[in-house]
KEKE-3310 file (N, C-alpha, C; in steps of 0.2 Angstrom, whole numbers, plus 5000, padded with zeros to 4 digits):
npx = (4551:4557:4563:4572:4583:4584:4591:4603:4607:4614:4621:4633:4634:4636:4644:4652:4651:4651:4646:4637:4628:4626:4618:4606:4601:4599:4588:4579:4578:4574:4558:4554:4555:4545:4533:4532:4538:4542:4548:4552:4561:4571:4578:4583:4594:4598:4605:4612:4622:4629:4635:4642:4651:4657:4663:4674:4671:4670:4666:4653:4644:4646:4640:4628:4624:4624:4613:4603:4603:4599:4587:4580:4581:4574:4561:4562:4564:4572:4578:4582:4591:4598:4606:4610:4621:4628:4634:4639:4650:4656:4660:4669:4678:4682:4689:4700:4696:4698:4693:4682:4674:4675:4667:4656:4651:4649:4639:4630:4631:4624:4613:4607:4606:4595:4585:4588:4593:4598:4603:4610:4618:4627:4631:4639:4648:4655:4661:4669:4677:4684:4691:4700:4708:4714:4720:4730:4726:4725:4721:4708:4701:4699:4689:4678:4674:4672:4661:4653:4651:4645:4633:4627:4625:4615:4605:4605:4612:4619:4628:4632:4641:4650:4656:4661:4668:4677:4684:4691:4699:4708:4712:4719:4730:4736:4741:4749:4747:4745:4739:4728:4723:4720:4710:4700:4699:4694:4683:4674:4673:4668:4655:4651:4654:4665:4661:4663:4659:4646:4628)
npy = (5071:5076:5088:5082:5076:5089:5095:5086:5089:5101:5101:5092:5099:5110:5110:5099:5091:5075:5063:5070:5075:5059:5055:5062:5060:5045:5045:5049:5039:5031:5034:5034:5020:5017:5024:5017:5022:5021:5030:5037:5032:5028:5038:5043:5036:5037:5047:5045:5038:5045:5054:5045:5042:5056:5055:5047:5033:5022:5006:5005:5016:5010:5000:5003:5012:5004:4993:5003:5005:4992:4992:5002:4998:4989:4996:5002:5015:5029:5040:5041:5029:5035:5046:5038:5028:5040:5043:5032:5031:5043:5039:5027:5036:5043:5035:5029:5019:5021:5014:5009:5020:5026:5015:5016:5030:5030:5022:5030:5039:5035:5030:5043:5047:5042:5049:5061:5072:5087:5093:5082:5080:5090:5091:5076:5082:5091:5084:5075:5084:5090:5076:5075:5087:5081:5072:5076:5078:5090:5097:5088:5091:5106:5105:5100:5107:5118:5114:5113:5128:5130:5124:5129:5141:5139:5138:5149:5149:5157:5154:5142:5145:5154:5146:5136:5146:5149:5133:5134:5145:5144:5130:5135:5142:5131:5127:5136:5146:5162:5172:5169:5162:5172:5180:5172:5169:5182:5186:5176:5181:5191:5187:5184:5191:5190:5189:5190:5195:5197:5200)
npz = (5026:5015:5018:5025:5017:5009:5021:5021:5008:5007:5022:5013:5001:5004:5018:5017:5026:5026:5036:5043:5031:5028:5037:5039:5026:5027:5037:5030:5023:5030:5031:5020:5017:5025:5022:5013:5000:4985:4973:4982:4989:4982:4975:4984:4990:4978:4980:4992:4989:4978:4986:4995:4986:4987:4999:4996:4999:4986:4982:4989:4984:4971:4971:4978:4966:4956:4959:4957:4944:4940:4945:4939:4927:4922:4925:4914:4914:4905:4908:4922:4921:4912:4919:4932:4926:4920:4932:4938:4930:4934:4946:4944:4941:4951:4956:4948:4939:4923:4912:4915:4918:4906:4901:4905:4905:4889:4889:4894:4884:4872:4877:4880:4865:4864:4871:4871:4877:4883:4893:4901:4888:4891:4901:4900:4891:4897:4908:4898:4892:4904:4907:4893:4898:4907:4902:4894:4881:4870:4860:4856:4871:4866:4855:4859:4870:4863:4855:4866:4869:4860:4862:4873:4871:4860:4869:4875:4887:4901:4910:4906:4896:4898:4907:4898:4888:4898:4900:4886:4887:4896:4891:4879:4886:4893:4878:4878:4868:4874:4872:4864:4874:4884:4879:4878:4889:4896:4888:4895:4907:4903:4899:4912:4926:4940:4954:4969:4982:4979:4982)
capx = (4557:4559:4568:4581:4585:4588:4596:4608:4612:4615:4628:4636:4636:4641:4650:4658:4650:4646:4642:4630:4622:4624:4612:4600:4597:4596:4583:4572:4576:4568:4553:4551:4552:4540:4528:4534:4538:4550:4552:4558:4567:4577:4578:4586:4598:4603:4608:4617:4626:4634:4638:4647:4659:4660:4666:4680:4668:4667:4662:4649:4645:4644:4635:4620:4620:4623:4603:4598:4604:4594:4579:4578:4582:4569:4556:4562:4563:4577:4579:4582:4595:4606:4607:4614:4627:4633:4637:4643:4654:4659:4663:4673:4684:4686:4691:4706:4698:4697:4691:4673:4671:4672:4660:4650:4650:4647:4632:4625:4630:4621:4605:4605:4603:4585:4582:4589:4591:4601:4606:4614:4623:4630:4637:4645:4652:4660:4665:4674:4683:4688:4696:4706:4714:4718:4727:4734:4724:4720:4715:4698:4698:4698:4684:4674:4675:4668:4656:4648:4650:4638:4625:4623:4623:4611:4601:4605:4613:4626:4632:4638:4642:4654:4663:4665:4673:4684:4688:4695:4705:4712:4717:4722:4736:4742:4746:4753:4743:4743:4734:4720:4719:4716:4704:4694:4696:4691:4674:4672:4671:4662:4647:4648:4660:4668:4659:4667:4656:4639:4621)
capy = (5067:5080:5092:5079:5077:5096:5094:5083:5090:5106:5097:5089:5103:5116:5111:5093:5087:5070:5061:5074:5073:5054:5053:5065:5055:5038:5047:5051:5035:5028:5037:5033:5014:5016:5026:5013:5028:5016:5034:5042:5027:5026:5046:5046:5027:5040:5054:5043:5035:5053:5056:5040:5045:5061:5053:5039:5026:5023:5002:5007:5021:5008:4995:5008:5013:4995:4991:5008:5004:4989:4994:5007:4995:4984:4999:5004:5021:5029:5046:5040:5025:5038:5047:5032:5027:5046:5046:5027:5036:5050:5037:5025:5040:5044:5027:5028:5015:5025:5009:5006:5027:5028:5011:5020:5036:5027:5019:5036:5041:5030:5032:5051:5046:5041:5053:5067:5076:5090:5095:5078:5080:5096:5085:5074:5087:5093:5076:5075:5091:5087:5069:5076:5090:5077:5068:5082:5077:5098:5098:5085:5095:5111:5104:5098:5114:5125:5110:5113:5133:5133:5120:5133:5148:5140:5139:5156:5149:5163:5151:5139:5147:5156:5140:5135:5147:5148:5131:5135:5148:5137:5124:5137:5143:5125:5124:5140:5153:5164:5177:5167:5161:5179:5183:5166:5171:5189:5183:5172:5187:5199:5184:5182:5193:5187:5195:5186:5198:5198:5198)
capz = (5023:5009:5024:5028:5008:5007:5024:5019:5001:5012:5025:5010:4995:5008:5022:5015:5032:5022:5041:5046:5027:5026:5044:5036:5020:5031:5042:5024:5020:5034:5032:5014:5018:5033:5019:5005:4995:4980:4971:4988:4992:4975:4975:4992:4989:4974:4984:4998:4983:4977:4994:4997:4982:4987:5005:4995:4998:4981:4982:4993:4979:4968:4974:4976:4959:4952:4961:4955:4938:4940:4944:4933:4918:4926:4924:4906:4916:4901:4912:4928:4921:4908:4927:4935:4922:4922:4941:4938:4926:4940:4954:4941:4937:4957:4959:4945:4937:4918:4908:4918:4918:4898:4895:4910:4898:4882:4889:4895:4878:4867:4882:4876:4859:4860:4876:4866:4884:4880:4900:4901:4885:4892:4907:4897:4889:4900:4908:4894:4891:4909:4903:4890:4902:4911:4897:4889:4875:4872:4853:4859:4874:4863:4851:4864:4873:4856:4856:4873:4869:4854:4863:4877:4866:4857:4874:4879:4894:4899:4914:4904:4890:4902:4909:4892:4887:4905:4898:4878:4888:4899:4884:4874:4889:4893:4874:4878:4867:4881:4865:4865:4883:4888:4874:4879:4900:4897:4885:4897:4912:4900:4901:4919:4930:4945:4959:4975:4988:4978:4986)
cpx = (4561:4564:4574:4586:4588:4592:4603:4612:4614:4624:4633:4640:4640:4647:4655:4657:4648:4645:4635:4623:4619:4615:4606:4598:4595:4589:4577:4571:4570:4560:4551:4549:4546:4534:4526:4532:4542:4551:4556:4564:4571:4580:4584:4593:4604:4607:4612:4622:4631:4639:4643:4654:4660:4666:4673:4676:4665:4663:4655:4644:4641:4640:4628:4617:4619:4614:4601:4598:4599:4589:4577:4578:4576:4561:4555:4562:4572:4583:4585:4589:4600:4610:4613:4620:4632:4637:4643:4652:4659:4662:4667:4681:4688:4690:4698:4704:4694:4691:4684:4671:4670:4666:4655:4646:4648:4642:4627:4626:4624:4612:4603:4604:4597:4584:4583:4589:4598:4605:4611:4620:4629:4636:4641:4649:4659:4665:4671:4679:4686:4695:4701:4709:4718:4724:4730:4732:4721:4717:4710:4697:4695:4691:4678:4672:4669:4663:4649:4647:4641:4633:4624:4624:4617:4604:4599:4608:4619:4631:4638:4641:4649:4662:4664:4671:4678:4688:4694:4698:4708:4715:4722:4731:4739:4744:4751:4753:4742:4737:4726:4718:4717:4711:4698:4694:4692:4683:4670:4669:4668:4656:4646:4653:4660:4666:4661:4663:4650:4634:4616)
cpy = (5071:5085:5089:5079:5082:5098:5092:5084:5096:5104:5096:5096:5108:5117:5104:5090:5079:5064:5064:5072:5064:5052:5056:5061:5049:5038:5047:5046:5030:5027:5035:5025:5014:5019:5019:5016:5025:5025:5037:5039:5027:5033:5047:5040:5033:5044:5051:5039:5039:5053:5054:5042:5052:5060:5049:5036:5025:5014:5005:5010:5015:5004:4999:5008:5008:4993:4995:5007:4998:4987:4999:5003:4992:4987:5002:5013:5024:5034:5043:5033:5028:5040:5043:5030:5033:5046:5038:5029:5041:5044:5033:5029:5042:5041:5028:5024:5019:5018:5009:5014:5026:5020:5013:5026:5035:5023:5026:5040:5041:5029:5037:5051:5048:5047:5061:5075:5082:5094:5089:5078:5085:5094:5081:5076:5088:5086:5074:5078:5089:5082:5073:5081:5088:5074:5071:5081:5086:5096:5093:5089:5101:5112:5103:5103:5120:5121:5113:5120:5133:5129:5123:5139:5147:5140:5147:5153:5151:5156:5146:5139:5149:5151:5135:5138:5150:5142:5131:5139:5146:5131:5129:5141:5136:5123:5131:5146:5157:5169:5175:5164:5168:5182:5178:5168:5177:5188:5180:5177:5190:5194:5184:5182:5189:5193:5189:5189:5199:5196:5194)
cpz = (5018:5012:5025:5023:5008:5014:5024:5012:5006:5017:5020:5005:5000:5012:5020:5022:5029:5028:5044:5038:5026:5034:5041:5032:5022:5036:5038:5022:5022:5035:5026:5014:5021:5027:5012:4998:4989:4977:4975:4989:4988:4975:4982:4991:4983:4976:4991:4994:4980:4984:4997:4992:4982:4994:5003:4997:4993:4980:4985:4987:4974:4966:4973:4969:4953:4953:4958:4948:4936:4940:4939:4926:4916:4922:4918:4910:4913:4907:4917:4926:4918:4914:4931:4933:4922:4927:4941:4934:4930:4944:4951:4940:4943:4958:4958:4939:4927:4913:4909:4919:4911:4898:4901:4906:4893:4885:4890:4887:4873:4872:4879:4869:4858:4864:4874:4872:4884:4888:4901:4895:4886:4898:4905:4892:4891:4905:4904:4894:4898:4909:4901:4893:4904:4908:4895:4883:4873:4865:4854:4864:4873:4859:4854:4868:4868:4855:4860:4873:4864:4856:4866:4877:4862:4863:4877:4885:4897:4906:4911:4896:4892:4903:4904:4887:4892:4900:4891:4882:4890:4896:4879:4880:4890:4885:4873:4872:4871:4876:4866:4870:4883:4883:4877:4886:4899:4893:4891:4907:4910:4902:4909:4924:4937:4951:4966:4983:4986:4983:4982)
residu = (UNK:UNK:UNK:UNK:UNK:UNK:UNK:UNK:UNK:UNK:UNK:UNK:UNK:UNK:UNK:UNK:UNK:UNK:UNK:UNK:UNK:UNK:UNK:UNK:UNK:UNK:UNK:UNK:UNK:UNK:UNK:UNK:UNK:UNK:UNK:UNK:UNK:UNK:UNK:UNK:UNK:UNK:UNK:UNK:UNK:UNK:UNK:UNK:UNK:UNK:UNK:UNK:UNK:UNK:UNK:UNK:UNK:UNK:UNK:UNK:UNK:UNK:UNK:UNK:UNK:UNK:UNK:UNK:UNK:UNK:UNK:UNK:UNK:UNK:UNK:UNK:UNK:UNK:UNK:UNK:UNK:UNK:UNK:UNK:UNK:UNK:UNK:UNK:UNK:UNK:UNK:UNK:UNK:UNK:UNK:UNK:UNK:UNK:UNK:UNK:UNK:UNK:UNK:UNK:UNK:UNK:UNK:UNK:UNK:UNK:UNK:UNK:UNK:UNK:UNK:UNK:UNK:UNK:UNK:UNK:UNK:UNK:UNK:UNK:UNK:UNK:UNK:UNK:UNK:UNK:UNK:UNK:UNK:UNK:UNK:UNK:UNK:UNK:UNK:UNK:UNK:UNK:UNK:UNK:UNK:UNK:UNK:UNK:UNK:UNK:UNK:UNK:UNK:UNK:UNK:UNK:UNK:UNK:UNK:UNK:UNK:UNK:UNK:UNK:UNK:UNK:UNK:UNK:UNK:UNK:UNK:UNK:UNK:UNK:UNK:UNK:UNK:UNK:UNK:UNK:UNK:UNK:UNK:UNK:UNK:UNK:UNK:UNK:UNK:UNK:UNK:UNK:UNK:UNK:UNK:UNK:UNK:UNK:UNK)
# end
């Protein structure tokens, strides 16, 4: 079952086949009913959930993650529900519908409180920084942006130390600093060049 899982992110992440991955995950799921595997089955429900909102079936999408949100509440399972909220949060913002993505995000927020999960915070980071691009809001976008640099500077994590400062460049050209856009793009290559033909 675990073969058709990484088949199906495979289809989906790679080629955007999300028929070929949605069969694969219904195949796993099959098999985790047939075992009454609940982690696999809830594991696999979340992962045909993503896929639907990567497909625009965002009801669909939601539905899913409303059960999984459920259960998960049910089990006091903290992890596994900021999770849920997050992606309720994604598929909300696919939608359009902005109101049910922020109090989707403000629960995942206030989740990470107690959870104090510092990879999640890093996605709602950037969630964020996203948002206010969107709005034109750049001074939050910018703060948010130097935010998320010094969380994952304090981790050492050059990746996303990188695409934080890809984004401060990028805020700082749309307000039309081009000076400090190319200081914060070129930082942001010195961490982590653009090799387009690496092995």
């Amino acid at each position: 079952a675990e073969v058709y899982i990484k088949l199906g992110d495979y289809e989906g992440d790679v080629f955007a086949e999300y028929e070929k991955s949605l069969k694969y995950y219904n195949w796993a799921l099959d098999h985790f009913k047939a075992t009454k595997d609940t982690v696999g089955i809830n594991e696999t429900n979340h992962a045909i959930a993503n896929r639907y909102k990567d497909a625009g079936f965002y009801a669909e999408a939601i539905q899913l993650l409303k059960n999984l949100a459920t259960f998960y509440d049910k089990k006091n399972n903290l992890n596994k529900l900021a999770q849920v909220y997050f992606d309720l949060n994604q598929t909300h913002k696919a939608r359009g519908d902005h109101d049910l993505s922020i109090e989707y995000l403000t629960m995942t927020l206030d989740l990470n409180k107690q959870l104090n999960d510092t990879n999640l915070l890093i996605k709602i980071l950037f969630d964020k920084i996203l948002s206010f691009e969107n709005s034109y809001e750049l001074d939050s976008a910018l703060v948010t942006a130097f935010q998320t640099f010094n969380i994952s500077s304090q981790f050492e994590n050059r990746e996303l130390s990188a695409k934080s400062l890809f984004h401060i460049g990028y805020i700082n050209k749309l307000k039309k600093d081009y000076v400090k856009a190319l200081k914060y793009l070129n930082k942001s290559l010195n961490i982590l060049p653009y090799q387009p033909f690496s092995e």
